[in-house]
N, C-alpha and C positions, 0 to 999 in steps of 0.2 A: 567499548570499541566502536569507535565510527568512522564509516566509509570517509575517502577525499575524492572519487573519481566516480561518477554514475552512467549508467546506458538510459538513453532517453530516444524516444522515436517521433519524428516530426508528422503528423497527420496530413493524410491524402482523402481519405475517405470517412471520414470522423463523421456520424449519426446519433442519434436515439438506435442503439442495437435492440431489433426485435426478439432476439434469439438470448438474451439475458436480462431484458424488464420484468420479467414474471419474477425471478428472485432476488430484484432492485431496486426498492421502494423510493432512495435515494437519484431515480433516474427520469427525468421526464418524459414522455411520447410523443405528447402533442405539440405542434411549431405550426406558426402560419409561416415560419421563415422555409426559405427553400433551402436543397442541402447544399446547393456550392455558396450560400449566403453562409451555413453554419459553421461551412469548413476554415472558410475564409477569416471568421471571428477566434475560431480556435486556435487557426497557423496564428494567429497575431497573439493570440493571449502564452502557444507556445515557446513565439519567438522571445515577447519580455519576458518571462518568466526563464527562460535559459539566458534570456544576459542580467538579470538583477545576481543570478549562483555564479557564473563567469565572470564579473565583475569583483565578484567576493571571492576566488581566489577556488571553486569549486571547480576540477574538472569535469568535462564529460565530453562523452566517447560518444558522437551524435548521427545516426542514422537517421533515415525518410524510409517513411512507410511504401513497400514495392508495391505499384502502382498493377490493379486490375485485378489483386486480391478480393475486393470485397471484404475486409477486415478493417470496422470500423473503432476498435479499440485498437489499434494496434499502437496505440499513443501511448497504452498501459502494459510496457512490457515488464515490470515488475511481476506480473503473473504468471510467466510461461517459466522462469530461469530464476535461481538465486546462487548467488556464489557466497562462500564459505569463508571466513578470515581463513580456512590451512588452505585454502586454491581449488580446494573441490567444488565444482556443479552440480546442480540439481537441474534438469528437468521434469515438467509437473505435467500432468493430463489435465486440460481444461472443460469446464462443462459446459461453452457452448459449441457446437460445432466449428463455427465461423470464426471461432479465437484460437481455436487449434493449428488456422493455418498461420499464425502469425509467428512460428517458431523458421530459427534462420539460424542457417551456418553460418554466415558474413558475422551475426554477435555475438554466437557460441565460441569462432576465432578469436574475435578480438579480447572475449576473457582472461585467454589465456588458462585454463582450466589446471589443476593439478591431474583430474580425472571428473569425468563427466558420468553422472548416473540418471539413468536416464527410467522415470516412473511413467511415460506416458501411455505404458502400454493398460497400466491399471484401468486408464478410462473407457478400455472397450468393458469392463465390468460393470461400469455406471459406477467406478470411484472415482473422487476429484478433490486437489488440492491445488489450489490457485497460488503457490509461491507467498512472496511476502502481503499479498489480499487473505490470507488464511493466517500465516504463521507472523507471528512477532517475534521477534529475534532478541535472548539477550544474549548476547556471544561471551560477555566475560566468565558469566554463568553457566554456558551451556544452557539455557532452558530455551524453549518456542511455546510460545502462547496461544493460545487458538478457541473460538467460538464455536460451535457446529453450525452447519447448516448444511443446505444442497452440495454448494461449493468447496465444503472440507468434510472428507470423510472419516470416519472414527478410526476404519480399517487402515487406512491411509495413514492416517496419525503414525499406528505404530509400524508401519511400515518406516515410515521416513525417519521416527527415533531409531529404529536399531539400525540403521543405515548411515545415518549420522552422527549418532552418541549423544543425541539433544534429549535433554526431558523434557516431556510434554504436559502444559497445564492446560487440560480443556475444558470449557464453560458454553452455557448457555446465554443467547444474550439477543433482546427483543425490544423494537424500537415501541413505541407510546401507542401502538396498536394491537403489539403482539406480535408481529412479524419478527421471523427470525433474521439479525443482524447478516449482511450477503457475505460481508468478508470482518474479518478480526479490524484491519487496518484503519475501517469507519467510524472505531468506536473506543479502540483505544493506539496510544504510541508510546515508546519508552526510548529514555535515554538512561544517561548513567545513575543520574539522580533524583529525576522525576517520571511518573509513568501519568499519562495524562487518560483517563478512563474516565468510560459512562457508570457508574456505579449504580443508579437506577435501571439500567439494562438486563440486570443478573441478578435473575427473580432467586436464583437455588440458594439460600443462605449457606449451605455447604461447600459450596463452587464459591460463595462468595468470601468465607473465611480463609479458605485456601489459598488464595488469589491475596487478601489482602495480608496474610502470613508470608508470603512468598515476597510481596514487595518490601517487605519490613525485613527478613534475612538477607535478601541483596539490597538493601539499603537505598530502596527507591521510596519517595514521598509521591503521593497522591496527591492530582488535581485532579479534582471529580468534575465532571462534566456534564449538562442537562440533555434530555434529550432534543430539548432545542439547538445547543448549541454544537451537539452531534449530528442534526441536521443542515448544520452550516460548516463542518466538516473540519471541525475543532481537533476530532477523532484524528484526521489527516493529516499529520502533521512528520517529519522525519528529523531526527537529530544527524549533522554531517558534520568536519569540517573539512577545511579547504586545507591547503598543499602544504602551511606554515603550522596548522596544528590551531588555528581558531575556529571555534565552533561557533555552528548556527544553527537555532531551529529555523527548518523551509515549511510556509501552508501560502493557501492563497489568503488574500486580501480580507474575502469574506470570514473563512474563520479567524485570522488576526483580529477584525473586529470585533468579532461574536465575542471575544476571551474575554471577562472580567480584570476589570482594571491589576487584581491584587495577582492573577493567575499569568497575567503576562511581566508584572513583577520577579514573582518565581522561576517565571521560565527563562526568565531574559539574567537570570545567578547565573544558571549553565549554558546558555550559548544566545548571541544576541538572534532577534526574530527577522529573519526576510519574508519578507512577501506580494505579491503579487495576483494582479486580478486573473481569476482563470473560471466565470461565473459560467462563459459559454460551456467550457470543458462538464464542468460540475454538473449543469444544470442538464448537457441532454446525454452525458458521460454515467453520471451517477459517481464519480470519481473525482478524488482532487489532487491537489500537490504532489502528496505521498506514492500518489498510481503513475504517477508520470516519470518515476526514480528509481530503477533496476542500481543497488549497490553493487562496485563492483572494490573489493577488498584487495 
C-alpha cells in the first residue's frame, strides 16, 4: 500500500541542528558557508525536488516553515505525525527539544484524521519515537520495523503496537564505526516487493534471521546495501505513487547514483526511480528524500 498525496515543509531556517548531531553521524557541523547562504541552496534543492514528484502526478499538501520558530528541521515533518491507511494519527514525542516545536495544527487539519493519538506526552519521560525516522511501515502486513537507538524507544515500541495493532520487528543497527543507526529510515526502505537494507549494520545474527524471515513470508526480496552506500542515503529512499496508480521510487540524486547498476535494475520492476539533487539538505540535515515526505493516506 502506497501513499499518492504527501505533507512536505518548505525551509525558512534550515541549519546544521546542534541539538540532534550528537546522535547524527550522518549530519555535518562544520560550513564556512553562512546560514542564509545554506538556507537559500536548500529552498532551491526543495523547490526541484517538489516539481520532479508534481510533475509525475504525486500530490502534496505543501506548507512553509512558521517563521521565528527557530526549528531548523522543520523541513522533516515525517517525524512529528504519521497517518494511518484507516485515517488515524499518530503523534510522536521528539528528542530534541527544538523539533518539538515543529508540531502544527494548520497539518494535523489538513490530514484530515479519523482520530488523532497523540504519544508526546511520553517524551517528558525521556521516551522517543520519531514517526516514520524510527518506524518502517508495512501496512499490507500490519508490521513497523524499527532499530533502536536514543531516538526510538523500546518502551515506546509497545506502546505504539498495542495502540495500533502493528507488529513490531526491532533490531539493532550500527554504521562502520559502531555508532548506533539515529533513525530506521537511513538504513533501510520497503515497498511491496523489495526492502532495500544495510545488512552489514545488524551485528545480532538473531535480529538478523528474523528480519530476513519476515521479508521472505511478506514476500519482499532483499537489496543489501554497503555501508557506503548508506552513507549516501541509498537507506532513503520511499516507494509512492501518483493519482493514476503509477508507482515510483523517490531518493536524491546522490543515492540514485550510489545504487549499483543491477539494484536500480530491480528497483526500477516495481516502480520507475525519480530523483533529484538535495546534497545541501543531506549534508548539513543529516536527512534525505525520505525525511522531507510526511505520507498522507
Amino acid at each position: 500500500m502506497n501513499a499518492s498525496t504527501i505533507v512536505m515543509v518548505r525551509p525558512l531556517s534550515f541549519c546544521s541542528n546542534p541539538e540532534t548531531s550528537g546522535s547524527n553521524s550522518f549530519q555535518n557541523t562544520s560550513s564556512v558557508e553562512s546560514q542564509s547562504e545554506i538556507v537559500a541552496r536548500a529552498q532551491l534543492e526543495f523547490d526541484r525536488f517538489q516539481n520532479v514528484l508534481t510533475d509525475h502526478g504525486i500530490k502534496i499538501l505543501k506548507f512553509e516553515e512558521l517563521a521565528g520558530q527557530n526549528t531548523p528541521d522543520a523541513l522533516f515533518p515525517n517525524n512529528w505525525f504519521c497517518k494511518l491507511p484507516d485515517g488515524r494519527v499518530f503523534l510522536f514525542p521528539m528528542f530534541a527539544p527544538n523539533r518539538r516545536r515543529e508540531f502544527r495544527q494548520d497539518v494535523i487539519d489538513a490530514l484530515e484524521a479519523k482520530e488523532v493519538i497523540d504519544l508526546r506526552s511520553y517524551g517528558e519521560r525521556g521516551l522517543y519515537l520519531e514517526g516514520t525516522g524510527s518506524l518502517i511501515f508495512d501496512h499490507d502486513f500490519k508490521i513497523a520495523y524499527a532499530c533502536l537507538a536514543p531516538r526510538t524507544s523500546p518502551e515506546l515500541l509497545t506502546v505504539f503496537s498495542e495502540q495500533s495493532g502493528y507488529r513490531i520487528v526491532s533490531f539493532e543497527s550500527v554504521d562502520k564505526n559502531g555508532q548506533q543507526i539515529y533513525h530506521t529510515n537511513v538504513m533501510m526502505a520497503l515497498g511491496k516487493k523489495n526492502v532495500i537494507i544495510n545488512i552489514e549494520s545488524i551485528r545480532n545474527p538473531s535480529e538478523l534471521a528474523l528480519l530476513t524471515k519476515t521479508f521472505a513470508e511478506t514476500g519482499k526480496a532483499i537489496v543489501d546495501i554497503t555501508h557506503e552506500q548508506m552513507e549516501n542515503f541509498d537507506g532513503n529512499m520511499l516507494l509512492l505513487q501518483n493519482q493514476n496508480g503509477v508507482k515510483f521510487w523517490i531518493c536524491s540524486t546522490r543515492a540514485h547514483d550510489s545504487l549499483k547498476t543491477e539494484q536500480r535494475e530491480q528497483l526500477s520492476q516495481e516502480g520507475k526511480i525519480l530523483h533529484a539533487s538535495l546534497n545541501t539538505i543531506e549534508t548539513y540535515g543529516g536527512g534525505g528524500a525520505r525525511c522531507l515526505m510526511g505520507e498522507v493516506f
